[in-house]
C-alpha positions as CSV (number, residue, x, y, z in Angstrom):
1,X,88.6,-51.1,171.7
2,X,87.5,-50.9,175.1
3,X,88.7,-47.9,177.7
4,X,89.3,-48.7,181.5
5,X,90.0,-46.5,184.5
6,X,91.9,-48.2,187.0
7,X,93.7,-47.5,190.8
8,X,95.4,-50.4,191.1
9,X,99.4,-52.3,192.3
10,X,101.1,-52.2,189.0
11,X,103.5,-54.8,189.8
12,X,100.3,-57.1,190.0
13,X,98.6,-56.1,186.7
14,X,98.2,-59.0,184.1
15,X,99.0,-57.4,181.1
16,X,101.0,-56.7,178.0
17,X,102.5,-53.7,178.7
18,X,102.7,-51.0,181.0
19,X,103.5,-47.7,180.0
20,X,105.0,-44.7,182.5
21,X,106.7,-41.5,182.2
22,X,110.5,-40.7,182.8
23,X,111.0,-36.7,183.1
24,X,113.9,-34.8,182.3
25,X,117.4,-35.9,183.8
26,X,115.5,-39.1,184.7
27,X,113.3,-38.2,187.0
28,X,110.5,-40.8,187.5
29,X,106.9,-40.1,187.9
30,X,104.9,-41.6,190.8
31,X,104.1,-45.0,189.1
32,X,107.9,-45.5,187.3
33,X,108.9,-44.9,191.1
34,X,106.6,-47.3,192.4
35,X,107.8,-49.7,189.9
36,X,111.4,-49.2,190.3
37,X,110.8,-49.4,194.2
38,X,108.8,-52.9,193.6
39,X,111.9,-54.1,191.4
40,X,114.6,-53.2,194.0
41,X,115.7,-50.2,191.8
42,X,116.3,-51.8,188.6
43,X,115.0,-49.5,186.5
44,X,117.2,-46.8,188.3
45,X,120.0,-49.4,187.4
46,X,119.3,-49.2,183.7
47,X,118.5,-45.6,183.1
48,X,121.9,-45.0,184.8
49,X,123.4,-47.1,181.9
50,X,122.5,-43.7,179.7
51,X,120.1,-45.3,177.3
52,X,117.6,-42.7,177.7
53,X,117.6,-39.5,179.5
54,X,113.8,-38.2,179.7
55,X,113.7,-36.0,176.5
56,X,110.5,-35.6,174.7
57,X,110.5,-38.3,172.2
58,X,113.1,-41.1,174.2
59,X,111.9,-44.5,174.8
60,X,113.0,-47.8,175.6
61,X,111.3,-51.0,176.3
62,X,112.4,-53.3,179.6
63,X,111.5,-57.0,179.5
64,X,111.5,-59.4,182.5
65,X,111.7,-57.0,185.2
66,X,111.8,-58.3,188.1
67,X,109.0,-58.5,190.8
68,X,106.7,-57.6,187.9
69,X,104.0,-59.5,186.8
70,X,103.8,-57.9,183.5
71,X,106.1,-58.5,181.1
72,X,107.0,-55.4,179.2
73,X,107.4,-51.9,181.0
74,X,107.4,-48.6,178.3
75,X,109.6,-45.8,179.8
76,X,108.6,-43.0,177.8
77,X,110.4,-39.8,177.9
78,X,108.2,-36.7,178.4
79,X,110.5,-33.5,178.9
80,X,111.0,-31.0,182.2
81,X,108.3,-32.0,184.8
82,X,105.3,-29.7,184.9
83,X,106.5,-28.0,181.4
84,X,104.4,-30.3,179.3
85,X,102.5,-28.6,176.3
86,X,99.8,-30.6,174.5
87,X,101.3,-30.6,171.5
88,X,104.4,-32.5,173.4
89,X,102.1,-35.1,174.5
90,X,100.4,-36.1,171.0
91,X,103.6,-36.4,170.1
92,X,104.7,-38.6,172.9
93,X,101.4,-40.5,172.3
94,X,101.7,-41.9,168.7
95,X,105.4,-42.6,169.5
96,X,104.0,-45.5,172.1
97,X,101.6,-46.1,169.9
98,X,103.7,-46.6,167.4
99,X,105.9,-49.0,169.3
100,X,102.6,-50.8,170.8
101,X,101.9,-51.4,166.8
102,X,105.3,-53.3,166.0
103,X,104.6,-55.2,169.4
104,X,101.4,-56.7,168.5
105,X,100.0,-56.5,171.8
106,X,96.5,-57.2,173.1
107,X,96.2,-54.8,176.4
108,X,98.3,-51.7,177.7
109,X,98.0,-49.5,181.0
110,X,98.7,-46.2,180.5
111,X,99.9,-44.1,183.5
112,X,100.2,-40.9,182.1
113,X,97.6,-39.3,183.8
114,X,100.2,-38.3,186.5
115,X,101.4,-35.6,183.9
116,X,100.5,-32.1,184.0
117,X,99.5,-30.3,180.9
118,X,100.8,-26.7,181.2
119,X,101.0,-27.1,185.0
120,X,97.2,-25.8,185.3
121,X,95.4,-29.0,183.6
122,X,93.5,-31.3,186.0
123,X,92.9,-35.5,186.1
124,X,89.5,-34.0,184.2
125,X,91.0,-32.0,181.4
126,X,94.3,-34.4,181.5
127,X,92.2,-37.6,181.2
128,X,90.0,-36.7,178.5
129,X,92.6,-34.6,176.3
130,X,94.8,-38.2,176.3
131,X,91.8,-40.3,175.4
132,X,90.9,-38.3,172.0
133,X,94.4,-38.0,171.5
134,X,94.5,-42.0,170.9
135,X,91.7,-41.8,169.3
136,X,92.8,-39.0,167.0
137,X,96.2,-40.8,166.3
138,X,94.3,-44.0,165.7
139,X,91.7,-42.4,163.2
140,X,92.4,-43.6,159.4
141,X,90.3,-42.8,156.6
142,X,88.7,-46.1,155.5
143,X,89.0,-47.0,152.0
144,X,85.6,-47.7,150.2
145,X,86.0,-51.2,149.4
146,X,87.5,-51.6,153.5
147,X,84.2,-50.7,155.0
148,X,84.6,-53.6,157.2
149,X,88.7,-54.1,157.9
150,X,89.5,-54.4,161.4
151,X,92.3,-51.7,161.6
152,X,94.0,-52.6,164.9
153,X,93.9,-54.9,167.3
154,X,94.6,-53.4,170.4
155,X,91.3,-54.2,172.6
156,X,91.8,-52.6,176.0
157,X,93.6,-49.5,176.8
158,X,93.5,-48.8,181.0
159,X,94.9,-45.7,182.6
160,X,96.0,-46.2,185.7
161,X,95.5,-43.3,188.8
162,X,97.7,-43.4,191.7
163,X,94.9,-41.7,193.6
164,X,92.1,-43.6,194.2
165,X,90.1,-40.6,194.5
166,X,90.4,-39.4,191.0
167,X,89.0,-42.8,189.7
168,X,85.1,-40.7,189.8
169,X,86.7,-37.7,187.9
170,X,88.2,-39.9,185.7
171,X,84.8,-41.6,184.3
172,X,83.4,-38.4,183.6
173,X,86.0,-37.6,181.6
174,X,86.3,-41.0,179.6
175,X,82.4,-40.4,179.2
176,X,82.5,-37.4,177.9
177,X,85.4,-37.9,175.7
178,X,83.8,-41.1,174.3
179,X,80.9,-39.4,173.3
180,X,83.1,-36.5,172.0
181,X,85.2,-38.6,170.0
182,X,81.8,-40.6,168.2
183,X,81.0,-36.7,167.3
184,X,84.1,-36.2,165.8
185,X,84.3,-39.9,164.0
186,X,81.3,-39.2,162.7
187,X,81.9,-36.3,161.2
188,X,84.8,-36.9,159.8
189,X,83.7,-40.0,157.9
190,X,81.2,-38.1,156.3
191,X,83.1,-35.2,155.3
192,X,86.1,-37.8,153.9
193,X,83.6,-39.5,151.6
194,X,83.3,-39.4,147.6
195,X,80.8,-36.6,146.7
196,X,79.4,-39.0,144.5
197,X,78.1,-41.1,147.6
198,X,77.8,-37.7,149.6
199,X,75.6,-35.9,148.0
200,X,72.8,-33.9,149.6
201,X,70.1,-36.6,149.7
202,X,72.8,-39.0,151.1
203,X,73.1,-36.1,153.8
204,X,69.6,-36.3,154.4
205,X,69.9,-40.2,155.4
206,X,72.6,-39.8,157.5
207,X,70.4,-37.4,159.3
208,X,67.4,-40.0,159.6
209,X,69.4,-42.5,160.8
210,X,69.7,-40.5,164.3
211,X,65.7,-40.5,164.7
212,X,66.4,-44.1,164.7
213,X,69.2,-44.6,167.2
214,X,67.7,-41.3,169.6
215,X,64.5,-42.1,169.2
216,X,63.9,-41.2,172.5
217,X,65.4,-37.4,172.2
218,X,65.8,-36.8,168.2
219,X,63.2,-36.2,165.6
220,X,64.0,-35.3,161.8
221,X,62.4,-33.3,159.4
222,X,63.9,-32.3,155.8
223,X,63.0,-29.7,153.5
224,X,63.0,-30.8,149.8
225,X,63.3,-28.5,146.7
226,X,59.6,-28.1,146.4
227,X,59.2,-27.2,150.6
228,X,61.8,-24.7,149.9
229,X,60.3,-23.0,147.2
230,X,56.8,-22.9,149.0
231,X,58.9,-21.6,152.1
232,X,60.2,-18.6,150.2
233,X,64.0,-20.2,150.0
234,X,65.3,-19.0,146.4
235,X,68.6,-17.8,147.3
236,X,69.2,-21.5,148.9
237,X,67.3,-23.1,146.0
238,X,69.2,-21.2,143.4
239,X,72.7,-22.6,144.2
240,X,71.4,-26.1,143.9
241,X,69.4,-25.3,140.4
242,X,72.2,-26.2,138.3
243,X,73.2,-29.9,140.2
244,X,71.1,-33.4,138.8
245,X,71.5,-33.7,142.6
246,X,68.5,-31.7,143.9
247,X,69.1,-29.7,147.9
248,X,67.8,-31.3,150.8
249,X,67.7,-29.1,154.2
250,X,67.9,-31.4,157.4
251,X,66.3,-30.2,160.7
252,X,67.2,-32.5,163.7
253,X,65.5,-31.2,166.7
254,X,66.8,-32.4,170.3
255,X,65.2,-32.4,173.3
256,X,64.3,-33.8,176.7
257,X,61.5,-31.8,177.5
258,X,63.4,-29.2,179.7
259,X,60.7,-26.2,178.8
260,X,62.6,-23.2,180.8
261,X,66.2,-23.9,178.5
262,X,66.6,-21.8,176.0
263,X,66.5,-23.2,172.6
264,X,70.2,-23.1,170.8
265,X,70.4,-23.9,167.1
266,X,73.5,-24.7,164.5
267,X,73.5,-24.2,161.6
268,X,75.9,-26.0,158.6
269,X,76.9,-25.2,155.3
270,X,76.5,-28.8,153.2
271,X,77.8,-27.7,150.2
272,X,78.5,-31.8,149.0
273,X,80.6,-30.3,146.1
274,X,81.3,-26.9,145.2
275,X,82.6,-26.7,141.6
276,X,82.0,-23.0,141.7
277,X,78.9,-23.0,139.5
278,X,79.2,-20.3,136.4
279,X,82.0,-18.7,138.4
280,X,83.9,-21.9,137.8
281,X,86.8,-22.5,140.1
282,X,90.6,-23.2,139.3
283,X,90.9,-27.3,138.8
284,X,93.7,-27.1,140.8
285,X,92.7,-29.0,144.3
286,X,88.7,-29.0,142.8
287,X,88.6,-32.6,144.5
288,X,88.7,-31.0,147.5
289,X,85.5,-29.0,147.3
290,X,84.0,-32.4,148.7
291,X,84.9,-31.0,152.0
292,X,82.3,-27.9,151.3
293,X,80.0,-29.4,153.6
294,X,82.5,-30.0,156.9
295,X,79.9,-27.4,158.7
296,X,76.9,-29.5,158.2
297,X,79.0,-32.6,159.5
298,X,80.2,-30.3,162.1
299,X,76.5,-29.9,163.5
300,X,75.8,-33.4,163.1
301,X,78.7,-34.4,165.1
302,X,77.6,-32.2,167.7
303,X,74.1,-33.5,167.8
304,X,75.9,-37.0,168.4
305,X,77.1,-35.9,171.4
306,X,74.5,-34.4,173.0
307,X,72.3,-37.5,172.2
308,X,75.0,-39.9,173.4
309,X,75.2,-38.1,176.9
310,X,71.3,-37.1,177.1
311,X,72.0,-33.6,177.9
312,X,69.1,-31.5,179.8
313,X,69.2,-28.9,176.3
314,X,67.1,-28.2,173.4
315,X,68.7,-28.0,170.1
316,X,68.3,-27.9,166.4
317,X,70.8,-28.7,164.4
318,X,70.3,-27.4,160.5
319,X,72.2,-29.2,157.8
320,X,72.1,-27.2,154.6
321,X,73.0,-29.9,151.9
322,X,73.0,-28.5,148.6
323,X,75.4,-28.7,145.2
324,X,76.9,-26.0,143.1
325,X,77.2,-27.2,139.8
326,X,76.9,-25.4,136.2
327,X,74.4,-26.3,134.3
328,X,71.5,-24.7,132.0
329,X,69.4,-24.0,134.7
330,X,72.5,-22.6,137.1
331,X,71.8,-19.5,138.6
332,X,74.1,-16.6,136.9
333,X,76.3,-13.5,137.7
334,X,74.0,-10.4,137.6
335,X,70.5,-12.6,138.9
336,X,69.1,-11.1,141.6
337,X,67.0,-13.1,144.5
338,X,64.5,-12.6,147.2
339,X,65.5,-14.7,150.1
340,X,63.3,-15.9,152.6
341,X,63.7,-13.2,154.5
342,X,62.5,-10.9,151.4
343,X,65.3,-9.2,151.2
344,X,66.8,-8.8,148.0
345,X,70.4,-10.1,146.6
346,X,72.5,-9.6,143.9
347,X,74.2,-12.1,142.7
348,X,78.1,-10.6,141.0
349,X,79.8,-14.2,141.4
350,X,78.6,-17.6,142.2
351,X,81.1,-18.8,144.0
352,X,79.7,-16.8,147.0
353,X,77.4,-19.6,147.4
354,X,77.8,-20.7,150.9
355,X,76.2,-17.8,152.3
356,X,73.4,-18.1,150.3
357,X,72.4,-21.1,151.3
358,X,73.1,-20.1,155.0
359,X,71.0,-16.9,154.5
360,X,67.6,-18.6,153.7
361,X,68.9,-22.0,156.5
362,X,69.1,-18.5,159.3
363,X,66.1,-16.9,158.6
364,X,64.2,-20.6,158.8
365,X,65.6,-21.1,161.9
366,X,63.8,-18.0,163.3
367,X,60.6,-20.1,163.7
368,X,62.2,-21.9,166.6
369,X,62.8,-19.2,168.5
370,X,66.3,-19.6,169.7
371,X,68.7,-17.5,172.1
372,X,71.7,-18.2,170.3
373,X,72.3,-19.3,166.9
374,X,75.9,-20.4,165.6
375,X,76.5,-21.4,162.0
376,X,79.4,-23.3,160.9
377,X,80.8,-23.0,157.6
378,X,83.8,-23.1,155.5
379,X,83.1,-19.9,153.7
380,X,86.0,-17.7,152.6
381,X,89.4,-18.6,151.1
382,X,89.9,-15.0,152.9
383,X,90.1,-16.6,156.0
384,X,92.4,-18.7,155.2
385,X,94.8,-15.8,154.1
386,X,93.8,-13.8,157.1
387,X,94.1,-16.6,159.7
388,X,95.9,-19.7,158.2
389,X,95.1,-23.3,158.7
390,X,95.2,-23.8,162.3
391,X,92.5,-20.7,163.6
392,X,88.8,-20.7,162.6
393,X,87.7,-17.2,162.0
394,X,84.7,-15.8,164.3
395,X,82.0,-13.1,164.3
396,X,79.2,-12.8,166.7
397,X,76.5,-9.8,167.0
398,X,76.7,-10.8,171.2
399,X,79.3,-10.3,173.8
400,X,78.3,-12.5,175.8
401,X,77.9,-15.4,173.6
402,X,82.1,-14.5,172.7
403,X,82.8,-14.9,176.1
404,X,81.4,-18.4,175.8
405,X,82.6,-19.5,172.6
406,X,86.1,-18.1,173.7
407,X,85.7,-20.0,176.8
408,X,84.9,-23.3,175.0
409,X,87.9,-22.5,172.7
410,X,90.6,-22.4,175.3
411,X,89.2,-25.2,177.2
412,X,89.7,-27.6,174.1
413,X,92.9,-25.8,172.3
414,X,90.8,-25.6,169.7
415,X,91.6,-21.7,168.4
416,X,89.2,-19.2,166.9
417,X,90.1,-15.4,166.3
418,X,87.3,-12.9,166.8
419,X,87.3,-10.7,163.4
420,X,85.3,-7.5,163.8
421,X,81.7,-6.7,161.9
422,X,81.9,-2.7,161.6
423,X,79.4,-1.1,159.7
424,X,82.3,-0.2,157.3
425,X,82.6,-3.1,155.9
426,X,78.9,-3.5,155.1
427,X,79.2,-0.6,152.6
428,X,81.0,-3.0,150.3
429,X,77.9,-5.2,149.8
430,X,76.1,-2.0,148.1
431,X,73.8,-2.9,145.0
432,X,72.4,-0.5,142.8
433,X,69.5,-2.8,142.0
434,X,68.9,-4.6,145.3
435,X,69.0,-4.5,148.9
436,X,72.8,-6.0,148.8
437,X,75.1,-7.9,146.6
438,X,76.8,-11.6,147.5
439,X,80.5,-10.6,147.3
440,X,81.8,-7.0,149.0
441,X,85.1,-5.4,147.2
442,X,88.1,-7.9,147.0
443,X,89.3,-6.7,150.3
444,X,88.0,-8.0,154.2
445,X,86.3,-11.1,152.4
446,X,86.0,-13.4,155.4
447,X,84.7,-10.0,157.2
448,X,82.0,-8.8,154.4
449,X,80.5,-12.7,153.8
450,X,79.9,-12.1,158.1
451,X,78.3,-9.2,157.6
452,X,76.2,-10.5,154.5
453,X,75.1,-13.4,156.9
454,X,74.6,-10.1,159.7
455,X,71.4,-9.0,157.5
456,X,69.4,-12.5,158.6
457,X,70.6,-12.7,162.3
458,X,69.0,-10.0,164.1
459,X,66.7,-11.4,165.7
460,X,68.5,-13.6,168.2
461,X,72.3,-13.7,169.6
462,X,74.4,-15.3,166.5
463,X,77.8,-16.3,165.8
464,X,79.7,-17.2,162.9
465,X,82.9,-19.6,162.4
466,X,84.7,-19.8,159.3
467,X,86.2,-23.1,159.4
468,X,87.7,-22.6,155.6
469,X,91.0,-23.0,157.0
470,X,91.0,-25.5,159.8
471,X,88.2,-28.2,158.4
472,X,90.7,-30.4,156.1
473,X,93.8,-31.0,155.5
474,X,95.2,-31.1,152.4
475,X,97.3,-34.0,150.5
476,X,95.5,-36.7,151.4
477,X,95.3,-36.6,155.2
478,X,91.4,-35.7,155.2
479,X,89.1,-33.9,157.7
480,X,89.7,-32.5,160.9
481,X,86.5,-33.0,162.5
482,X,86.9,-29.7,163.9
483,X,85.3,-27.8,165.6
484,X,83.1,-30.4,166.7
485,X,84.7,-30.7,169.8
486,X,84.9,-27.1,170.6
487,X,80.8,-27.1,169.5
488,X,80.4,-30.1,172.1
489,X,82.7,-28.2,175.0
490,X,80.1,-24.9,174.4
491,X,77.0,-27.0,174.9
492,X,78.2,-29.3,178.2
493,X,79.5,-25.6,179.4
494,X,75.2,-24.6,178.6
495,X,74.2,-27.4,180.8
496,X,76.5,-26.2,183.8
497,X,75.4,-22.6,183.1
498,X,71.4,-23.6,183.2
């Protein structure tokens, strides 16, 4: 499916439908009222029939209009000009959608661009938030044996601007959102599949593959079980002793030879399943625990991105695959292990896995030197209690690095809630017989498995998102692909800041 920016007469266009917006009270927008002007006010004619009066959700298809090449117009209602809230537009979106399905057809124009999102939203911001709508609306999760099914046949979508001089605007936007949306495709395809085909060498492959197709900007390294033993890892190796499925640690460097940028690094938890090891979790919604590893696909979304668009950055981009499984060689409740960073942990549940991995993945990543490191991770069922399902929970040890992670949040509407990482809290991760313990008291959970990450992140700015909450969705529907896009929005926002 192909996406076109257009300024052109859209009495003129040759195609199967074209799709415009009818505000509150029937109030057109600029291209219904070019339209209605080009068919000597008959779309005036037959709104004042009553058929639809510009609420959010009304729609009704005209046929044969006259003067109009084209010959189906979508009048779509859209609410009280200039009150339009994102959430009003998704919806508005898979409702033509929907109707474009039953239709069958071929090519569409889309003049919804004219809309304002919140009153303060640009052609920019507008134009791109549409485009991964679609996108998002059109996503399905492919069954196994449907690897190849064509899932719909609409092949060109074209938004039409009434201003010729947005058209430039416009292309950046469908650029960016292009490469945005392959991030965010690609991770969610990977986080939706069987953990008996994702598994942490399979991880490891799908990392490869992006030497192959960047070879210009991407090089891959992994870390096998025996690398990670000779590096010092055991806290990472541990959680994977127990799994047939040994852990593989990914490291895709990017970079276009900019030598005065600073070097940013992500980090994700790839926990392909997480059956709790000894600690054993409830069966109830176990299947799920495939999704363990949406932080790794997180980070490897992102790195599409970036590679799609060439950015002028250097990044590495750590995917910490690894199983939890019980077995006779699982680690156990009361072990304790030196990390990488020869500190000392002890080990009260296995279950608090995730940041065990993540401890000995942040302390690796020290050899690169980086300004800022972000790890992504769905880490704490206590976030999800603190936050619910639609906020990822966030910690940093910088201010300014909030600022920008804030920033990139409320540019993409993806939400993230600053929790706090007070000393207080760290008493909870006390250990009589080493340095700390992997689980605090059963209070503040989310906040003490921040602060246990705090001990290996010293030395460089670092933030942490918990994405326990906002990564899948249960009953079926699959992964988010978030925050990939809120990842991608913080690294194009580096570029303009270097």
């Amino acid at each position: 499916m192909k996406f076109l920016m257009k300024n052109c007469n859209l009495d003129k266009e040759q195609t199967d439908c074209i799709i415009v917006n009818i505000f509150d009270s029937c109030q057109l927008s600029h291209s219904a009222h070019y339209l209605d002007k080009c068919s000597n006010g008959h779309i005036t004619s037959l709104l004042k029939l009553g058929d639809m009066k510009g609420k959010i959700g009304d729609i009704l298809i005209l046929y044969n209009v006259p003067n109009i090449v084209c010959n189906r117009i979508l009048l779509v209602g859209c609410g009280k000009k200039n009150q339009i809230k994102k959430s009003n537009i998704k919806k508005i979106l898979k409702k033509t959608i929907k109707m474009i399905k039953q239709i069958s057809i071929k090519n569409v124009i889309y003049s919804f661009t004219e809309m304002n999102i919140n009153v303060t939203s640009n052609v920019y911001w507008t134009t791109r938030f549409i485009i991964l709508s679609i996108k998002e609306i059109l996503y399905k999760i492919v069954k196994i044996n449907d690897l190849y099914k064509k899932i719909f046949d609409l092949d060109i979508i074209s938004f039409n601007f009434f201003e010729k001089n947005d058209l430039p605007t416009a292309k950046i936007a469908l650029k960016h959102a292009l490469a945005i949306d392959c991030g965010i495709t690609a991770a969610k395809n990977i986080s939706n599949l069987p953990p008996n085909i994702c598994n942490p060498l399979y991880l490891s492959y799908t990392a490869q593959k992006l030497s192959k197709k960047y070879k210009e900007t991407i090089t891959v390294e992994i870390i096998d079980i025996e690398e990670m033993k000779n590096l010092g890892m055991n806290a990472y190796v541990s959680v994977g002793s127990g799994a047939k499925n040994k852990p593989f640690m990914s490291v895709i460097k990017y970079s276009r030879n900019v030598n005065n940028n600073p070097v940013i690094a992500l980090v994700g938890k790839g926990l392909t399943f997480d059956s709790g090891g000894i600690s054993i979790k409830p069966s109830y919604n176990m299947h799920e625990m495939k999704y363990d590893m949406c932080g790794a696909a997180a980070v490897y979304g992102a790195l599409i991105m970036v590679a799609e668009l060439n950015l002028p950055l250097n990044v590495i981009g750590i995917l910490s695959g690894c199983e939890n499984m019980l077995g006779s060689n699982a680690f156990r409740p009361g072990d304790v292990l030196t990390t990488m960073s020869g500190q000392t942990v002890e080990i009260l549940n296995t279950d608090a896995e995730g940041r065990l991995v993540l401890c000995d993945s942040l302390t690796y990543v020290e050899r690169f030197s980086p300004s800022i490191v972000i790890d992504i991770a769905t880490l704490t069922g206590a976030c999800v209690t603190a936050l619910g399902e639609s906020i990822s929970g966030f910690f940093t040890n910088n201010e300014d690095l909030s600022e920008e992670l804030n920033r990139a949040s409320k540019e993409t509407d993806d939400k993230i809630w600053r929790l706090p990482l007070f000393t207080e809290y760290k008493k909870g991760l006390n250990s009589s017989i080493a340095n700390i313990s992997n689980i605090g008291t059963s209070k503040a959970g989310a906040i003490t498995a921040a602060c246990f990450l705090s001990y290996f992140t010293e030395k460089y700015h670092w933030a942490h998102l918990d994405i326990a909450g906002t990564a899948w969705q249960s009953s079926n529907k699959g992964a988010t692909g978030r925050p990939v896009e809120l990842l991608c929005q913080f690294l194009l926002n580096q570029v303009k800041n270097h």
